[in-house]
PDB file of N, CA, C and O in Angstrom, chain B, residues numbered from 101:
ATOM      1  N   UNK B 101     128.420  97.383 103.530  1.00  0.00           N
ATOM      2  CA  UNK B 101     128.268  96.168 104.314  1.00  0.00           C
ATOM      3  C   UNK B 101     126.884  95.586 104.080  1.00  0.00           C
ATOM      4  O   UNK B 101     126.038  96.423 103.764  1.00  0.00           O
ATOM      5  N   UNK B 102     126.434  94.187 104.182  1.00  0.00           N
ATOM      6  CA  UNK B 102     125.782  94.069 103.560  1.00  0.00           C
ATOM      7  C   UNK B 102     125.096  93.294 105.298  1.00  0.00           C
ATOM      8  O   UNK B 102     125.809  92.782 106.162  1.00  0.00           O
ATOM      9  N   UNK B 103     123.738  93.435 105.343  1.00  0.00           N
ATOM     10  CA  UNK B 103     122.825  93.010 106.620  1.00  0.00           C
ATOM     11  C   UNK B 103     122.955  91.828 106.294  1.00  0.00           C
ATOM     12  O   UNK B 103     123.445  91.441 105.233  1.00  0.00           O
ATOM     13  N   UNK B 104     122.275  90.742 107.698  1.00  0.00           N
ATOM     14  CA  UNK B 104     122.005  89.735 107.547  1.00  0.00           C
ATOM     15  C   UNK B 104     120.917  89.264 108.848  1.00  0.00           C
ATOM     16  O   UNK B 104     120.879  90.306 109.502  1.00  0.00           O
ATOM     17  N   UNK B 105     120.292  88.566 109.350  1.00  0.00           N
ATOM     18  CA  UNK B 105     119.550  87.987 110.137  1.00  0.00           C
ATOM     19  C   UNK B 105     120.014  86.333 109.897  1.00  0.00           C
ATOM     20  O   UNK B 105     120.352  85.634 108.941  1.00  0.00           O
ATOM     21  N   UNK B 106     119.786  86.145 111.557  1.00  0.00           N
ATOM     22  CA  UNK B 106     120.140  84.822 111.519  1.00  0.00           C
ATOM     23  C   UNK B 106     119.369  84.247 113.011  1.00  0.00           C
ATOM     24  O   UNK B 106     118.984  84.944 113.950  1.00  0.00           O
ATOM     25  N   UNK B 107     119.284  82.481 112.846  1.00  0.00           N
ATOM     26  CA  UNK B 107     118.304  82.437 113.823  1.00  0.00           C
ATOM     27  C   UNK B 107     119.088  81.336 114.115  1.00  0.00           C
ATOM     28  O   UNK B 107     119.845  80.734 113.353  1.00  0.00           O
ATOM     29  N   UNK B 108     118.768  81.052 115.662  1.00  0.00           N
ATOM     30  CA  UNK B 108     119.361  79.730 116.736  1.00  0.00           C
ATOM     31  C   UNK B 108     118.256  79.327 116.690  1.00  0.00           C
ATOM     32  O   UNK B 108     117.337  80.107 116.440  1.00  0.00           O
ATOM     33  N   UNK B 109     117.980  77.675 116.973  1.00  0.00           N
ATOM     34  CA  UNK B 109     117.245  77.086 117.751  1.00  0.00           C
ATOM     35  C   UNK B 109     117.808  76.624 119.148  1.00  0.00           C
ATOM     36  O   UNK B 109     118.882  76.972 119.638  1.00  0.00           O
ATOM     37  N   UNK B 110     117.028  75.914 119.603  1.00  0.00           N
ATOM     38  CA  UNK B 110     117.359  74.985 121.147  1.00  0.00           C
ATOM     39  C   UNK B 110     117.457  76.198 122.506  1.00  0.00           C
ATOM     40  O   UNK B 110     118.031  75.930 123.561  1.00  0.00           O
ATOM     41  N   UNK B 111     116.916  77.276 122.286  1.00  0.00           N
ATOM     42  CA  UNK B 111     116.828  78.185 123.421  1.00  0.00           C
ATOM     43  C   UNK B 111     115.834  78.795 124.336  1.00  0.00           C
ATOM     44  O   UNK B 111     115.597  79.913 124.794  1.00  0.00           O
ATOM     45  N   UNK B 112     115.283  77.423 124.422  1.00  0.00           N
ATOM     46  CA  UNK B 112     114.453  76.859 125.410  1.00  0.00           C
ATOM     47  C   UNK B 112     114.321  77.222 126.602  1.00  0.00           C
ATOM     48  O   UNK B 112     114.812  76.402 127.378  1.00  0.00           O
ATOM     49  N   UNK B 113     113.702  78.422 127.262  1.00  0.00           N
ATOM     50  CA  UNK B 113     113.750  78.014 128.047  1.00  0.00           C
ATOM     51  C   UNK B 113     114.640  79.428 129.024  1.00  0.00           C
ATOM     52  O   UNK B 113     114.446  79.789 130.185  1.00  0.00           O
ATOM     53  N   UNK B 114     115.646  79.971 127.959  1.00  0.00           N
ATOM     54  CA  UNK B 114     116.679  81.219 128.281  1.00  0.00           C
ATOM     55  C   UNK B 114     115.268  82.577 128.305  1.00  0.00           C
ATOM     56  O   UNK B 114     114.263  82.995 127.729  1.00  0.00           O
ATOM     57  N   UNK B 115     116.534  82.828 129.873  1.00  0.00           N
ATOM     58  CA  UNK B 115     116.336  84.220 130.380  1.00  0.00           C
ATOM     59  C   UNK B 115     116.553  85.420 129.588  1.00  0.00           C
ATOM     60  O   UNK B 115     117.600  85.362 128.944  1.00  0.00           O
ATOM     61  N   UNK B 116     115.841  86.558 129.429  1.00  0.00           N
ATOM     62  CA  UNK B 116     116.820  87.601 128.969  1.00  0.00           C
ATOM     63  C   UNK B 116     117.999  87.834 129.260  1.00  0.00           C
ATOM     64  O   UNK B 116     118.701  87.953 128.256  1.00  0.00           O
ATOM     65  N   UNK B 117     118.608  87.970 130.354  1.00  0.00           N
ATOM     66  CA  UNK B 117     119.746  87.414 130.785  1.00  0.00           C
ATOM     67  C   UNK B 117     120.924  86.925 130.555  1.00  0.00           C
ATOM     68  O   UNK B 117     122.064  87.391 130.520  1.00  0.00           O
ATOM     69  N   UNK B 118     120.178  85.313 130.315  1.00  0.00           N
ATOM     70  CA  UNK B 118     121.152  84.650 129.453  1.00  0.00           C
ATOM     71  C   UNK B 118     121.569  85.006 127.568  1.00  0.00           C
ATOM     72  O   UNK B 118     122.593  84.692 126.962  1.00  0.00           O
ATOM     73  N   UNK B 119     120.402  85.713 127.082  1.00  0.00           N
ATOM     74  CA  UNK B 119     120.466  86.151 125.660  1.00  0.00           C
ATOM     75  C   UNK B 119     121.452  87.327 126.061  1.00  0.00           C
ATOM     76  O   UNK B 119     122.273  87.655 125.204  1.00  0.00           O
ATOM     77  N   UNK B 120     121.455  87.807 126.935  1.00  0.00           N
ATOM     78  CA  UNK B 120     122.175  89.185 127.260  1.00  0.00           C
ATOM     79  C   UNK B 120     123.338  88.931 127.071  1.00  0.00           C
ATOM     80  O   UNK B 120     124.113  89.561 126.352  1.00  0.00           O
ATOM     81  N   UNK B 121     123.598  87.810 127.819  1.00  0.00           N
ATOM     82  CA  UNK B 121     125.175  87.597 128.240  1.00  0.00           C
ATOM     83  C   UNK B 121     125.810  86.864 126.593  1.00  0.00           C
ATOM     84  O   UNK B 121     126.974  86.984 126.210  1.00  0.00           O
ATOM     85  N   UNK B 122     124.558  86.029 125.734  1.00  0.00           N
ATOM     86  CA  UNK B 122     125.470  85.264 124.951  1.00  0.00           C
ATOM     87  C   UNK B 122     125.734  86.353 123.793  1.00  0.00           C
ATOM     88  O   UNK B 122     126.537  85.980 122.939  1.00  0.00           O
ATOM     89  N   UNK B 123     125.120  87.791 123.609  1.00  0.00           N
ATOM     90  CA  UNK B 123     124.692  88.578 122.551  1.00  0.00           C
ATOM     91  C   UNK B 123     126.421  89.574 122.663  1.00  0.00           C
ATOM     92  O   UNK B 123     127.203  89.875 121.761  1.00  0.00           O
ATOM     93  N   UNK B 124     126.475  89.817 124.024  1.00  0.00           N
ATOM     94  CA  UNK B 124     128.025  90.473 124.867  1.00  0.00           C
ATOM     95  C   UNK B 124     128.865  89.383 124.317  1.00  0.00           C
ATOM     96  O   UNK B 124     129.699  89.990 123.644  1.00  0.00           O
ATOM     97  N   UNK B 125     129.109  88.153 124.226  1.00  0.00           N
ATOM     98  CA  UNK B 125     129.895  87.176 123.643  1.00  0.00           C
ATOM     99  C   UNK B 125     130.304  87.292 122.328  1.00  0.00           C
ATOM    100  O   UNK B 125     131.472  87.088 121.998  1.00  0.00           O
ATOM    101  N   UNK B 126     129.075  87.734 121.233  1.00  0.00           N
ATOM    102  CA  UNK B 126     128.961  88.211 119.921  1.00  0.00           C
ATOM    103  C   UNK B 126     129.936  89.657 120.126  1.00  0.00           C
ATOM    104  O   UNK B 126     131.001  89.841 119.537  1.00  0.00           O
ATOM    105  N   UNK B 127     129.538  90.257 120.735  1.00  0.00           N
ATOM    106  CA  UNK B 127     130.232  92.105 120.897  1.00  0.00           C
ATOM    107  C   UNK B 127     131.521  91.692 120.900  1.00  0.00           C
ATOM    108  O   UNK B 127     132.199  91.772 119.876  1.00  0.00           O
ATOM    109  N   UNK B 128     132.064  91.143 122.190  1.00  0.00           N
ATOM    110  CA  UNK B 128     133.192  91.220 122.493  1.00  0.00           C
ATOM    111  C   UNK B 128     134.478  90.804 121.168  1.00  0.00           C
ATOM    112  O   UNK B 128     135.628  91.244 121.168  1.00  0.00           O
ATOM    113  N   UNK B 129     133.828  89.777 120.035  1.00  0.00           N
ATOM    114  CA  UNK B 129     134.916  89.394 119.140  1.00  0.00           C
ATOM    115  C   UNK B 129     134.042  89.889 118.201  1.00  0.00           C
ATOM    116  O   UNK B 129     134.919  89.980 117.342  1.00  0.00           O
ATOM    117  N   UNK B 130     133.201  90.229 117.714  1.00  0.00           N
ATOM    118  CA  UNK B 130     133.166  91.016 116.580  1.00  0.00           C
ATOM    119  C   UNK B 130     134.327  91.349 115.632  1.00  0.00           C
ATOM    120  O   UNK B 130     134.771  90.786 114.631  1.00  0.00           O
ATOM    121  N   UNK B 131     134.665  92.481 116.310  1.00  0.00           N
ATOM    122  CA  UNK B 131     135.537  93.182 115.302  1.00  0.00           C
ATOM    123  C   UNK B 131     136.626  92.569 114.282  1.00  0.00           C
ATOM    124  O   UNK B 131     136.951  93.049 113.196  1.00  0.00           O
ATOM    125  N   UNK B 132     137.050  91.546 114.814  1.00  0.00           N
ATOM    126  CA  UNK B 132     137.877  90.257 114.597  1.00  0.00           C
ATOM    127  C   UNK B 132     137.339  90.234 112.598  1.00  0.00           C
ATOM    128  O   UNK B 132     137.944  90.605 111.592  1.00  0.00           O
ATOM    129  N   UNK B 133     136.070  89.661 112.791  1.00  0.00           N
ATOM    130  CA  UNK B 133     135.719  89.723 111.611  1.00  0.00           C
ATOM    131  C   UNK B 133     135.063  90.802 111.040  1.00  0.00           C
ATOM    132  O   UNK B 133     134.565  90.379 109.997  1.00  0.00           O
ATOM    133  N   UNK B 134     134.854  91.750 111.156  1.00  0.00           N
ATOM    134  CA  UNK B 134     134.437  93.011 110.754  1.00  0.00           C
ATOM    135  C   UNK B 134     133.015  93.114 110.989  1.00  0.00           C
ATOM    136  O   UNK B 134     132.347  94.089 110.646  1.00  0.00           O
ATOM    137  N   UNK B 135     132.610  92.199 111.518  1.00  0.00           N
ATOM    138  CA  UNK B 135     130.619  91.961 112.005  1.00  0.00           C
ATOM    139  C   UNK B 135     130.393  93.152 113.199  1.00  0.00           C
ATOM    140  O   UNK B 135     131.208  93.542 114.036  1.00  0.00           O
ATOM    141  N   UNK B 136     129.109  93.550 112.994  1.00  0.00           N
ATOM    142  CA  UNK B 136     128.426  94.472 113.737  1.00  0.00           C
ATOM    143  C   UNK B 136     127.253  93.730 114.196  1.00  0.00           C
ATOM    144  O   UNK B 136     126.668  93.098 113.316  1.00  0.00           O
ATOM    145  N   UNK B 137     126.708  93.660 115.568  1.00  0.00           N
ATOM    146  CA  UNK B 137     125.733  92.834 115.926  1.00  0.00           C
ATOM    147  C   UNK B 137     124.976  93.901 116.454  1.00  0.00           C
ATOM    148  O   UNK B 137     125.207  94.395 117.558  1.00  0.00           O
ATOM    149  N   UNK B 138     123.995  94.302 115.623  1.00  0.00           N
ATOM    150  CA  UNK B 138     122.627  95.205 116.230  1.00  0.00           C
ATOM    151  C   UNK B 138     121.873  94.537 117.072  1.00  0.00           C
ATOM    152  O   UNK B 138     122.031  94.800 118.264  1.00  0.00           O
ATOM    153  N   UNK B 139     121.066  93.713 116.767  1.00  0.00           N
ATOM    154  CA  UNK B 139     120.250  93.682 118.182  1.00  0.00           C
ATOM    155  C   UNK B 139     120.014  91.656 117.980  1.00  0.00           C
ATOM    156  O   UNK B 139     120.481  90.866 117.159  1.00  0.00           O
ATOM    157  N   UNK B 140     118.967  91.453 119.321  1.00  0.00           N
ATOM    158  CA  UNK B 140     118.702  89.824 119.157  1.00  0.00           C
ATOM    159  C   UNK B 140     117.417  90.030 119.708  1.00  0.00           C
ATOM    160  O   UNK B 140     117.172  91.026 120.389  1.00  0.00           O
ATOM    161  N   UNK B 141     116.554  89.130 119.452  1.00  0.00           N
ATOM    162  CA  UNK B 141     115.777  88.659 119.588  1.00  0.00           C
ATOM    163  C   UNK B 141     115.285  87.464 120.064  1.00  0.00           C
ATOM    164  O   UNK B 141     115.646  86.498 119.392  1.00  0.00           O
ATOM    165  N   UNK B 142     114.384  87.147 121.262  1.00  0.00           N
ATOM    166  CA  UNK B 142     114.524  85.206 121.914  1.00  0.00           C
ATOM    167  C   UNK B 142     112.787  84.954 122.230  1.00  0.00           C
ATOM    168  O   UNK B 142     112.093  85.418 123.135  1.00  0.00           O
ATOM    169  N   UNK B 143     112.459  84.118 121.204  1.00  0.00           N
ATOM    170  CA  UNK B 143     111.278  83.684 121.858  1.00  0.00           C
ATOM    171  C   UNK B 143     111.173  82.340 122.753  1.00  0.00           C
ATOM    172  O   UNK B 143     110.938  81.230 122.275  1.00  0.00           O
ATOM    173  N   UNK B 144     111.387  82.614 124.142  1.00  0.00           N
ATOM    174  CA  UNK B 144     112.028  81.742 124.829  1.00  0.00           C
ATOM    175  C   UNK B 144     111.164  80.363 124.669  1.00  0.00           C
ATOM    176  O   UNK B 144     111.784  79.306 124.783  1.00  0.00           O
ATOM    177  N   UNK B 145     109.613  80.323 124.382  1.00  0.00           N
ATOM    178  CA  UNK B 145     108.818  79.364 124.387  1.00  0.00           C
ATOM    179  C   UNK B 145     109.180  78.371 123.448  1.00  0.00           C
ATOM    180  O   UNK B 145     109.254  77.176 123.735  1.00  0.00           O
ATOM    181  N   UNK B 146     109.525  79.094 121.753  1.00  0.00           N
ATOM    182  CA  UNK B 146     110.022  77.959 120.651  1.00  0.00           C
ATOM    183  C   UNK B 146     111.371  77.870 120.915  1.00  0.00           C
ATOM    184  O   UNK B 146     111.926  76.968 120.287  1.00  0.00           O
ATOM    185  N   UNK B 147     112.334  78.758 121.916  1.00  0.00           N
ATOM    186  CA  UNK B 147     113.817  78.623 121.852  1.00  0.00           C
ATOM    187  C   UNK B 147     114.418  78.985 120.451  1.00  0.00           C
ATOM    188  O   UNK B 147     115.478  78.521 120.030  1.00  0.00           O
ATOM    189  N   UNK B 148     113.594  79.890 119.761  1.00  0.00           N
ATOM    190  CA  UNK B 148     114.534  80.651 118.521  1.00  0.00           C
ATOM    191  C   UNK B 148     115.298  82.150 119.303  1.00  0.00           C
ATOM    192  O   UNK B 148     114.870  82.884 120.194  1.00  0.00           O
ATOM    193  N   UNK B 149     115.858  82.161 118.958  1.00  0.00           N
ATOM    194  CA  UNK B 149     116.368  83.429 119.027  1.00  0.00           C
ATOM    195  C   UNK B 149     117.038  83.935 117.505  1.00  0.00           C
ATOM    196  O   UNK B 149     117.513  83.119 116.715  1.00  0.00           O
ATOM    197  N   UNK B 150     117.000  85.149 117.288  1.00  0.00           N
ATOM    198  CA  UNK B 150     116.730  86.091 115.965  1.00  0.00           C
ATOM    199  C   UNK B 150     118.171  86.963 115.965  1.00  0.00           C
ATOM    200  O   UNK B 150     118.337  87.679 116.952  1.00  0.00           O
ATOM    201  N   UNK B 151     119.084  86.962 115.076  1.00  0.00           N
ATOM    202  CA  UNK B 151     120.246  87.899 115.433  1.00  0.00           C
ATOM    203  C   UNK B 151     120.472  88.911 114.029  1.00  0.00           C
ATOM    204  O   UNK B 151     120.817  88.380 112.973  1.00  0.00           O
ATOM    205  N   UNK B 152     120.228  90.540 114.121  1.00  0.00           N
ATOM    206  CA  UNK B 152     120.463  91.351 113.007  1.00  0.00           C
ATOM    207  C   UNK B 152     122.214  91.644 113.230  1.00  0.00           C
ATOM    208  O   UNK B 152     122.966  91.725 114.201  1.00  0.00           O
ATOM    209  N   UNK B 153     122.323  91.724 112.037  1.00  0.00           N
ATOM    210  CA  UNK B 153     124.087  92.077 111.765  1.00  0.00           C
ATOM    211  C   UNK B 153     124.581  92.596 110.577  1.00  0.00           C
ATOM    212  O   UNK B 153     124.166  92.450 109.427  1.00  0.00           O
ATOM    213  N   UNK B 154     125.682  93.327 111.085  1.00  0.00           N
ATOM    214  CA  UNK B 154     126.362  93.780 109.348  1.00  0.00           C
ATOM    215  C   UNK B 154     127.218  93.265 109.130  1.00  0.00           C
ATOM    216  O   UNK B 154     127.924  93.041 110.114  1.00  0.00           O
ATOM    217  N   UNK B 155     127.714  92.764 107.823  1.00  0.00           N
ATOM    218  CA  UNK B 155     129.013  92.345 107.859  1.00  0.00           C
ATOM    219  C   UNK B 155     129.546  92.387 106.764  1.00  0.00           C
ATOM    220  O   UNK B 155     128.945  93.013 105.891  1.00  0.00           O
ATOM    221  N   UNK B 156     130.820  91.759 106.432  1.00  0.00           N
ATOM    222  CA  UNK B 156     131.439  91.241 105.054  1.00  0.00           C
ATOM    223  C   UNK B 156     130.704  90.094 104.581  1.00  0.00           C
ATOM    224  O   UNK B 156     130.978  89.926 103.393  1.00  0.00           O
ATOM    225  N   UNK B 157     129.856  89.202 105.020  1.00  0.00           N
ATOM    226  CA  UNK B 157     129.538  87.904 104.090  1.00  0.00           C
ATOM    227  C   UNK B 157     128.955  86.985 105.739  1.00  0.00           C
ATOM    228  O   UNK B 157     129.168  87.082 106.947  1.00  0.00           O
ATOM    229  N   UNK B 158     128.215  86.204 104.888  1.00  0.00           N
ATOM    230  CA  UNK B 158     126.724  85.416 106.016  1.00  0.00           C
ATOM    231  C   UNK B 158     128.466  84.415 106.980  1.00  0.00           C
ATOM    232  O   UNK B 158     128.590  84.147 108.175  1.00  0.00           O
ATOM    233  N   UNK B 159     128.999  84.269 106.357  1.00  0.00           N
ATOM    234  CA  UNK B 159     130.140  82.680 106.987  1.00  0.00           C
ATOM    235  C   UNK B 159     130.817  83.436 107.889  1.00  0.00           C
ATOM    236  O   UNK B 159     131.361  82.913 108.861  1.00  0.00           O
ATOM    237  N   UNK B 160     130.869  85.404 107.542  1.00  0.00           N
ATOM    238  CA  UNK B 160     131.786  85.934 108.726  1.00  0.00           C
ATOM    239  C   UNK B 160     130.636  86.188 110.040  1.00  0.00           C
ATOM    240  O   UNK B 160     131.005  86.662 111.114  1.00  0.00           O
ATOM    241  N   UNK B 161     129.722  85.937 109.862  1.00  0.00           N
ATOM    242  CA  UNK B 161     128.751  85.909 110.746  1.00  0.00           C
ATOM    243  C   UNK B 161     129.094  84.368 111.597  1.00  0.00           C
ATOM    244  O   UNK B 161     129.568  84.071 112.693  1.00  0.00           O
ATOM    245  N   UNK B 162     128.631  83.718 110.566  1.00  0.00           N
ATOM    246  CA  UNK B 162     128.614  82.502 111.283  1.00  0.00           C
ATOM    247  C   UNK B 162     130.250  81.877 112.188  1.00  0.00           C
ATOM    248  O   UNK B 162     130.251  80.886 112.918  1.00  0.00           O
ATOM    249  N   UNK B 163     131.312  82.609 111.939  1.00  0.00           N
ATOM    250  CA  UNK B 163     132.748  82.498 112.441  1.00  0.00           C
ATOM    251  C   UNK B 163     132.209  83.199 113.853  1.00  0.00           C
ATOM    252  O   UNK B 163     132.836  82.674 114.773  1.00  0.00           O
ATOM    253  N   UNK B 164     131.410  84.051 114.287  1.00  0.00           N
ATOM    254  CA  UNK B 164     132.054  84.970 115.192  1.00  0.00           C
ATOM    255  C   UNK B 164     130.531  83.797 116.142  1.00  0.00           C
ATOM    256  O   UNK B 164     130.902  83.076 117.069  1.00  0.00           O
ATOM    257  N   UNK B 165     129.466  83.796 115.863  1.00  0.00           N
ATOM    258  CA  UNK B 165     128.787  83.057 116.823  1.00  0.00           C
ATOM    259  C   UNK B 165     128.820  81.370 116.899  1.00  0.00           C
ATOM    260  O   UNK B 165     127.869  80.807 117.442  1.00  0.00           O
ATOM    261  N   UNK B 166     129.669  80.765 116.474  1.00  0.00           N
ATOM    262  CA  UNK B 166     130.622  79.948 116.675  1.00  0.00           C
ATOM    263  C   UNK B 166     131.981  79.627 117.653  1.00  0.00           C
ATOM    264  O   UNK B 166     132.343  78.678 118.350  1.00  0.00           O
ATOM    265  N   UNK B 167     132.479  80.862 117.328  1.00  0.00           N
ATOM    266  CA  UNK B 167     133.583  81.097 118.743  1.00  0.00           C
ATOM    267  C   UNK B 167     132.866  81.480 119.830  1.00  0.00           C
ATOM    268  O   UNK B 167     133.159  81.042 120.942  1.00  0.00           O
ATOM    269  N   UNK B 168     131.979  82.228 119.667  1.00  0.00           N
ATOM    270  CA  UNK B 168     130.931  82.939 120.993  1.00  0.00           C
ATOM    271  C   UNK B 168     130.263  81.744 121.843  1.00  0.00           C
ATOM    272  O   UNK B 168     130.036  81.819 123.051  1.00  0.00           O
ATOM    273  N   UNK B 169     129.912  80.352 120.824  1.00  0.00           N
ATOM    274  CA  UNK B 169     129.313  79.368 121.829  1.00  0.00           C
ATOM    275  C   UNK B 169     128.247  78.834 121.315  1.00  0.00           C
ATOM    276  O   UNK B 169     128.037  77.637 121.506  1.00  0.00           O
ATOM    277  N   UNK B 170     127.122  79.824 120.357  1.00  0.00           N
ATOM    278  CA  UNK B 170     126.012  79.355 119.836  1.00  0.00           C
ATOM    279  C   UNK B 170     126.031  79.392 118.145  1.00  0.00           C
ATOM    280  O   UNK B 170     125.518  80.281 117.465  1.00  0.00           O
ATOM    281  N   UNK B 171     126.824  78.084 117.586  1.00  0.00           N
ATOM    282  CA  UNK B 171     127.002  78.179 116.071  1.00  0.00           C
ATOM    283  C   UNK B 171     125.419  78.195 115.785  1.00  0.00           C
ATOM    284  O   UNK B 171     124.527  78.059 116.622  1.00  0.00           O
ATOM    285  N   UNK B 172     125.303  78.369 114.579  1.00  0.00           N
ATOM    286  CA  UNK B 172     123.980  78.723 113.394  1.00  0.00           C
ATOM    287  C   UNK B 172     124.406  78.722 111.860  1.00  0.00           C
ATOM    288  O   UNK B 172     125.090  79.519 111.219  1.00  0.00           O
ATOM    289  N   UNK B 173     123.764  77.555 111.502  1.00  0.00           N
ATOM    290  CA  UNK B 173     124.022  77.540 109.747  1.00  0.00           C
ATOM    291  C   UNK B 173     122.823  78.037 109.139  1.00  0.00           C
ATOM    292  O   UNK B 173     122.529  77.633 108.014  1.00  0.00           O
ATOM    293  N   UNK B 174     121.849  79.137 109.935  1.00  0.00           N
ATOM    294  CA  UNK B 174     120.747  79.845 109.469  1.00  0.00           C
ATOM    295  C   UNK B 174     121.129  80.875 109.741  1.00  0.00           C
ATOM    296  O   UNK B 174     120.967  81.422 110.832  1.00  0.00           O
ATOM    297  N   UNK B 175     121.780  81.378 108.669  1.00  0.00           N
ATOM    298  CA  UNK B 175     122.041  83.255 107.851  1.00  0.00           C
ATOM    299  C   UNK B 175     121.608  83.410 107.126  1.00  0.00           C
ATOM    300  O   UNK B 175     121.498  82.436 106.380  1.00  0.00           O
ATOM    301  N   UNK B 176     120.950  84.776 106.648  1.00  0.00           N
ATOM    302  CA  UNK B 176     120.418  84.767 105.515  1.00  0.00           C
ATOM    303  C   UNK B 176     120.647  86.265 105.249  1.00  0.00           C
ATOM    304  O   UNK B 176     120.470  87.106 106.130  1.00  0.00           O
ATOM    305  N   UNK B 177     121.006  86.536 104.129  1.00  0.00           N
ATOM    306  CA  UNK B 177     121.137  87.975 103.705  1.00  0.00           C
ATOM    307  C   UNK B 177     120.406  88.705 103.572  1.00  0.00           C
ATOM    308  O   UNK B 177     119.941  88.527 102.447  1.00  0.00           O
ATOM    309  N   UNK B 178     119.735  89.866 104.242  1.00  0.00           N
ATOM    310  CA  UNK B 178     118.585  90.301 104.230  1.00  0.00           C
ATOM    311  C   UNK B 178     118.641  92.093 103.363  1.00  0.00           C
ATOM    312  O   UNK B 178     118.670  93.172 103.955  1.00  0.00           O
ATOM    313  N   UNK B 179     118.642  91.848 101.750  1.00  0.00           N
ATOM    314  CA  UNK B 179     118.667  93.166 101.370  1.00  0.00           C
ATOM    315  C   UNK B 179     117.470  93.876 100.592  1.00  0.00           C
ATOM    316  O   UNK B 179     117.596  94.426  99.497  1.00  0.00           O
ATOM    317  N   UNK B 180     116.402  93.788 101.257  1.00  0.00           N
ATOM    318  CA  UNK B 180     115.171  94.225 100.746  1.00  0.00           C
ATOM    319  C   UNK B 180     114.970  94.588 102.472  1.00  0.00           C
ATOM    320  O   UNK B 180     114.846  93.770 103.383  1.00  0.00           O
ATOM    321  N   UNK B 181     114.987  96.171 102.565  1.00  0.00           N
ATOM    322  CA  UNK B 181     114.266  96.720 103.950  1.00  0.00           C
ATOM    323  C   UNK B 181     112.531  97.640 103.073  1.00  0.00           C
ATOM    324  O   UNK B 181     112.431  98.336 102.063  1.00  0.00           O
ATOM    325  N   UNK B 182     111.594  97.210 103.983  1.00  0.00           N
ATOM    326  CA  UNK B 182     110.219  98.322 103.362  1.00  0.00           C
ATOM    327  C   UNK B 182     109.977  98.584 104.577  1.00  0.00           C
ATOM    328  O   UNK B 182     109.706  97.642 105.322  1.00  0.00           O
ATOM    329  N   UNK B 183     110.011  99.926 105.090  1.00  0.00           N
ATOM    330  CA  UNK B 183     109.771 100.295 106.321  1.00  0.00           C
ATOM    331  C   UNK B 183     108.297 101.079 105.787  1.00  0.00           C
ATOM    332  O   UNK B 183     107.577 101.659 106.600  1.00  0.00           O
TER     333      UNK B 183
END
């Protein structure tokens, strides 16, 4: 499976909370497309929020946070890890 990161704008402003609840939105249909949603990230001041994932391909990403509520045409395949 191949990672990916992907970023929202316009989240201005959101609670942890609310990232909580829209990230459970991602969980709940996942599987649908074979996506795994590790973790998110929200810097509430610029309203980005940051989403790591595994999947089959960046568009099955972008299918599942689309139905969830918060589409994003910023995926990007991320296969260089240097820890």
């Amino acid at each position: 499976m191949a990672r990916f990161m992907d970023v929202h704008s316009g989240f201005v402003g959101v609670t942890e909370d609310q990232l909580r609840e829209a990230h459970e939105r991602d969980l709940a249909i996942q599987d649908t497309e074979g996506v795994s949603f590790e973790r998110a990230w929200l810097d509430p001041e610029s309203g980005k929020v940051f989403c790591l994932s595994t999947g089959p391909s960046k568009e099955s990403v972008m299918r599942i946070h689309e139905q969830a509520g918060h589409p994003t045409g910023e995926v990007y395949e991320v296969s260089v890890d240097i820890t």
